[in-house]
N, C-alpha and C positions, 0 to 999 in steps of 0.2 A: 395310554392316558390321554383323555380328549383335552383340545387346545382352544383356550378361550380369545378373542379380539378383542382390545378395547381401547377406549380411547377415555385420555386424564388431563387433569391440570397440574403441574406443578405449582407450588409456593408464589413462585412469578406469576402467574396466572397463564404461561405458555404451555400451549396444547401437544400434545404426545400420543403415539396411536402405536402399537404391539402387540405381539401375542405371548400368552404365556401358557405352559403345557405344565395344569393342575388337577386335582381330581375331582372340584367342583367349580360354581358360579361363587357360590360364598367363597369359601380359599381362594380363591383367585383378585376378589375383593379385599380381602385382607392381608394379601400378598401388594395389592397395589399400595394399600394405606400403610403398610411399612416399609415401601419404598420413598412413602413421603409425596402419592400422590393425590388427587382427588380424583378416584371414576365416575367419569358421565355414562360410559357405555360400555357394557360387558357380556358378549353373545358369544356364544359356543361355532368356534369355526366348522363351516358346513364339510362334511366327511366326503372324500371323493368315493362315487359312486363304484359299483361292480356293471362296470357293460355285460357283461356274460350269464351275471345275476337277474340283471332287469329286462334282459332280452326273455328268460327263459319265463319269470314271472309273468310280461307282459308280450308274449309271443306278437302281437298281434298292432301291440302299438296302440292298445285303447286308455289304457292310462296316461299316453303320454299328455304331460300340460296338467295333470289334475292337481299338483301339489302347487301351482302357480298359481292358483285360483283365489289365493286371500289376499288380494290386492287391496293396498292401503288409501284411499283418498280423505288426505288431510289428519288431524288428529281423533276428528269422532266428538271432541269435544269443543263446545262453542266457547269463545273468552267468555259472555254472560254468566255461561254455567260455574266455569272456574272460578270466576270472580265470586259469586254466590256462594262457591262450597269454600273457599279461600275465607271469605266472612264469616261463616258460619264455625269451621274450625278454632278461627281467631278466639271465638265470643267462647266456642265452648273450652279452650284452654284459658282464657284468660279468668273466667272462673273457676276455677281449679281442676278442672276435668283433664283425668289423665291422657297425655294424646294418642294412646292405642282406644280408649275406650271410645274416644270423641271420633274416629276415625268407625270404630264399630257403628256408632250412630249413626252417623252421617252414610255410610253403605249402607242401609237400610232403608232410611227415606229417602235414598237417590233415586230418582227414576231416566237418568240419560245410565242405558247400559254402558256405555263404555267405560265413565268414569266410576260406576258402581262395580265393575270389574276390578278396575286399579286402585279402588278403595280397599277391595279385600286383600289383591295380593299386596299391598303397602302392609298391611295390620300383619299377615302373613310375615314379612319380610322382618318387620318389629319385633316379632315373634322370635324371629331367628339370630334375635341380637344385629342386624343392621340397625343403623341410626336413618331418621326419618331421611334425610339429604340422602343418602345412598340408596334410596328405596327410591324417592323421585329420580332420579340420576337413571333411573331402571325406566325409564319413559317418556323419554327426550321428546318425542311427540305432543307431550300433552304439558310437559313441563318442561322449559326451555332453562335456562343455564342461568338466567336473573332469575328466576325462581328457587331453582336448588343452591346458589351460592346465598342469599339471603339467606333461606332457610337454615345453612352452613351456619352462618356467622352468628345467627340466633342460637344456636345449639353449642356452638365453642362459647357465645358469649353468656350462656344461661339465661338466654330473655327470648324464649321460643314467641314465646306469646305476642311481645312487642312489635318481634318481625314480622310474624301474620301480620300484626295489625296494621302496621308499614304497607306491608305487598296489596292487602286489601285497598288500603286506600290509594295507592297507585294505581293498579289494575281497576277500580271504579275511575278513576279521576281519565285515565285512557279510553274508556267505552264510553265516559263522557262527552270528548274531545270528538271521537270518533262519531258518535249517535248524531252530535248538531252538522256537523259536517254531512253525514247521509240523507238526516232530514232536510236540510236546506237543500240538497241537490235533486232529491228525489221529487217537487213537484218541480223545477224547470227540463229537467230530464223524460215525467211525463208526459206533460205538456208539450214538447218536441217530437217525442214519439207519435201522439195520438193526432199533430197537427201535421208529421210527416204522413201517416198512414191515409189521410184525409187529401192532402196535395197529392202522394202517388197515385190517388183514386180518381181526383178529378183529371191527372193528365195523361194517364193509360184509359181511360172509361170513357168519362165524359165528354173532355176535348175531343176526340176524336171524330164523336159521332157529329158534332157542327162544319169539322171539316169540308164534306160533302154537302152539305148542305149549303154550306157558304158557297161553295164550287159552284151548285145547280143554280142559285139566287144570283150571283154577280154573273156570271160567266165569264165574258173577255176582259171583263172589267178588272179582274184582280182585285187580291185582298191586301191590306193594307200591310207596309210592311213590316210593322210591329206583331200584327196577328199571324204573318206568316214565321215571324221567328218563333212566338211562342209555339206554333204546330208544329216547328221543328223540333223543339223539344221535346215536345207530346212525342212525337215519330219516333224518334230517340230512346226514348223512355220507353214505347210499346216495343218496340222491336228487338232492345237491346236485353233488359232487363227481365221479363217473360217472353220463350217463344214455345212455337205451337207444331217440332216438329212431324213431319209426314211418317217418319219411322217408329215414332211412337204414336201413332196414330192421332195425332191432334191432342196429344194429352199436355195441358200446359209445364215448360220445366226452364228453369234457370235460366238466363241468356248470358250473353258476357259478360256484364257490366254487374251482375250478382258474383260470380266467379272469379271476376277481378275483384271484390271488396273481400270474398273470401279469401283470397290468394294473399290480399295485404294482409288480410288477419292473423295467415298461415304465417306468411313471413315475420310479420312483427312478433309474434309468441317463440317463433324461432331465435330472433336474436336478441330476445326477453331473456331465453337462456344461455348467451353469450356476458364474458363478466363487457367487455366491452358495449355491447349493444345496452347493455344494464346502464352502465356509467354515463353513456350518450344521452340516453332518454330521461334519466335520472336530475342529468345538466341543463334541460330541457323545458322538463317540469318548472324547472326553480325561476325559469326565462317567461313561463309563459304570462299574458297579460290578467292582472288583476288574481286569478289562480293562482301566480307562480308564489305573490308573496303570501297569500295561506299555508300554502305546501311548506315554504320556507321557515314559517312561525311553529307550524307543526311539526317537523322536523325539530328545532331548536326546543321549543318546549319536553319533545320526548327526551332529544338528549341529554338537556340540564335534568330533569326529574329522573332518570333514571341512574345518571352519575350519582347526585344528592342522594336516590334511596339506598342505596349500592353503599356508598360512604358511610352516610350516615346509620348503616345497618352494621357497618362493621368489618365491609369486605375491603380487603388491601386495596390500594388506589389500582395497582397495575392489575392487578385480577379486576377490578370492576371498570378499569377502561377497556379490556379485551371481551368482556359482557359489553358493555355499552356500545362495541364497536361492530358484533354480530347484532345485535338489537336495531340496530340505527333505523334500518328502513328505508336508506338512500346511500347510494355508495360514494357520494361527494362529502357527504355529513361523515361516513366509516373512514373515508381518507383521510378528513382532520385528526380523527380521532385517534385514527395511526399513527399519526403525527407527533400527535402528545405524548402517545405511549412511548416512542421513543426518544420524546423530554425527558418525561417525568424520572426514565430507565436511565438517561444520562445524567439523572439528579439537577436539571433543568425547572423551569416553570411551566404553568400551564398553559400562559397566555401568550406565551412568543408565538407557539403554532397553533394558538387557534388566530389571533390576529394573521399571520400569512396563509391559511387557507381560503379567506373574504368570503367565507360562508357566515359567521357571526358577526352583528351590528356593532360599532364599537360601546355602544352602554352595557352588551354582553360580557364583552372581555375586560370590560371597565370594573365591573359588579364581581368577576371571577378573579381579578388579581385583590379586589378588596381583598373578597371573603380570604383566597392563598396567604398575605400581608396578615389577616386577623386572627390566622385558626379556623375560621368560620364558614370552610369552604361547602359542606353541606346544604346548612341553613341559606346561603348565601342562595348554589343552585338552585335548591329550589321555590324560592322566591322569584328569580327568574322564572320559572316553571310556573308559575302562579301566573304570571304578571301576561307569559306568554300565552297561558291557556286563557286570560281574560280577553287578547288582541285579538284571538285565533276566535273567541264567538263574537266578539265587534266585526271584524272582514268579514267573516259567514253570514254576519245578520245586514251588511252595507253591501257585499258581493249580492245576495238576495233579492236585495231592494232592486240592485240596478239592472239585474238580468229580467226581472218583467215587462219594464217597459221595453226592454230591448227586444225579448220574443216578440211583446203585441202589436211594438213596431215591422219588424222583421214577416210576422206572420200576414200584416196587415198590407206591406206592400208587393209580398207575395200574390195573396188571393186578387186584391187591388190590381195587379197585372193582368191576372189571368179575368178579370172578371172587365177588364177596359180590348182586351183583347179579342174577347168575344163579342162585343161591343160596340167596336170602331165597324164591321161587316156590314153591323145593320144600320149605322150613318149612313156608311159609304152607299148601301142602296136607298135610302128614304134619298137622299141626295140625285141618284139615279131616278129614280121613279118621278123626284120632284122634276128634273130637267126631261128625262120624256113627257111628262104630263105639261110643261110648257114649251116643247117644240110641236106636241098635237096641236095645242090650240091654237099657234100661227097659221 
């Protein structure tokens, strides 16, 4: 009998991972739901191979590697798209459209394959008497865990429809947040690249070639020694960053100073995947100037909106702080949020630990003891969430304003050097030439 893996939620919203030896994926599903859990993930555990078998199959070793070959990068599917079919589904159940049928639709005029795949086997899975939350649960990839517990809590609570139209409007109100923040950063970002690629040209290229030329014009006289710093950079720059060695026959490649920026890149994506190096850089972020408090406000606003929709959809507080606490997106905001889970688990408030984590402003935790005090703890976040996605495009549109002058400043006493540096050479000889031309005439 083959043996399935999976991993569930409990009622608490605590995670659980086992195996259980059934004679299908369905049974095994349904063996989980009468133990009282909820499965996100249920894959048939991989069979230990016959050496002796695949030696004989593969004499030769040309198979080996082929079955590694479907390598995953990322879900296949963009938040846009989701967000899009996420609407679209809303609209078609909320007018009475059954949701096997609306799902049939919808895989039809899909055109991103991936998610026109997982539209069918979803309807497939409907088919087979799973409920819609168990079918996404089959796809952790494209649907993450505030997706399928929403969707949960629409379906225990008879209001499928409502929650679509929840998740819809969160997942827009997030690609929102996210869009101004990309377009804001995306012309100072180009604008640095195209005025970087422009300075490395003039000081591996151009500078260079005045050097000698300065050299032949002054001679003993020397060059000033502003211009000789900046040619020390130019030199720097040529030598370090492209060289031109003899082994590969003058073909230009890397020099150090490219290899060490790659080496940090290497590094830093290394302890990107350290939880440690995560939290560092994470703490970092939140520090940095003018940056740090958008990061900060976007943080807070995801996590107020997403507790709010989570609540306010129906899902237990403690299963919707352990969503919220994978969701977060920074692992100092997941720490508070750990915090509270194990408040709220000791029948605590919400607001002791966010107030001691000093990640949240105090009108935050002011505004979330109301809503706790009222009932009204939903409505409450996400008004928060509102208020915070309005700051979040005020700083992006003021962060904006003041990074232009600061490039055309910045860009302007860059060239401004290099163009006073080139410069001071030819004083220095008209000054020369003037004082021979009146020591001839004595």
């Amino acid at each position: 009998m083959p043996k399935f893996k999976y991993e569930a939620m409990d009622t608490k919203g605590k995670e659980t991972k086992g195996v259980l030896e059934v004679g299908s994926q369905a049974e095994a599903i349904s063996r989980l739901k009468e133990m009282g859990f909820l499965p996100t993930k249920v894959v048939e555990a991989e069979k230990p191979k016959d050496a002796k078998a695949a030696k004989k199959a593969d004499p030769k070793g040309k198979g080996k590697g082929k079955t590694n070959l479907n390598i995953s990068f990322g879900s296949g599917v963009k938040p846009k798209v989701l967000t899009t079919f996420t609407r679209q589904l809303a609209t078609l159940v909320e007018a009475g459209l059954p949701l096997l049928r609306g799902l049939r639709v919808l895989s039809k005029q899909e055109r991103n394959p991936t998610l026109k795949r997982i539209l069918g086997e979803l309807a497939l899975s409907i088919e087979g008497g799973s409920t819609f939350s168990e079918g996404l649960a089959q796809h952790p990839k494209v649907f993450n865990r505030l997706f399928v517990n929403m969707v949960k809590a629409g379906e225990i609570g008879g209001v499928l429809e409502v929650v679509l139209k929840r998740l819809a409007e969160f997942m827009e109100k997030a690609e929102k947040i996210k869009g101004k923040v990309v377009a804001a950063m995306f012309y100072p970002a180009a604008v640095m690249v195209v005025a970087g690629g422009i300075l490395a040209l003039l000081m591996i290229v151009v500078v260079p070639k005045f050097k000698q030329i300065f050299a032949d014009l002054l001679g003993d006289a020397g060059m000033p020694a502003f211009t000789e710093f900046v040619l020390k950079i130019s030199d720097t720059l040529k030598n370090y960053t492209i060289v031109f060695p003899e082994w590969a026959g003058g073909f230009p490649l890397p020099g150090p100073v490219v290899w060490a920026f790659i080496g940090l890149i290497i590094a830093f994506k290394i302890a990107m995947r350290t939880k440690k190096g995560q939290f560092i850089w994470d703490k970092v972020k939140l520090k940095f100037p003018v940056i740090g408090s958008v990061i900060s406000k976007v943080a807070i606003a995801r996590f107020t909106r997403t507790l709010g929709t989570l609540v306010q959809s129906g899902v237990p507080i403690l299963q919707a702080l352990t969503i919220v606490k994978e969701t977060a997106g920074n692992l100092i905001v997941a720490n508070a949020v750990a915090a509270v889970y194990e408040s709220v688990k000791e029948g605590e408030t919400i607001t002791a630990p966010l107030e001691k984590s000093a990640v949240f402003p105090p009108m935050v935790i002011s505004m979330v003891d109301v809503g706790e005090q009222t009932g009204a703890l939903p409505e409450m976040l996400l008004k928060i969430a509102d208020n915070y996605d309005e700051e979040v495009d005020n700083a992006v549109t003021a962060m904006t304003s003041l990074l232009e002058p600061v490039m055309i400043v910045f860009l302007a006493v860059i060239v401004g050097s290099i163009v006073i540096a080139l410069f001071l050479p030819l004083i220095t000889l008209i000054d020369k030439l003037g004082s021979d031309s009146g020591g001839g005439g004595d």
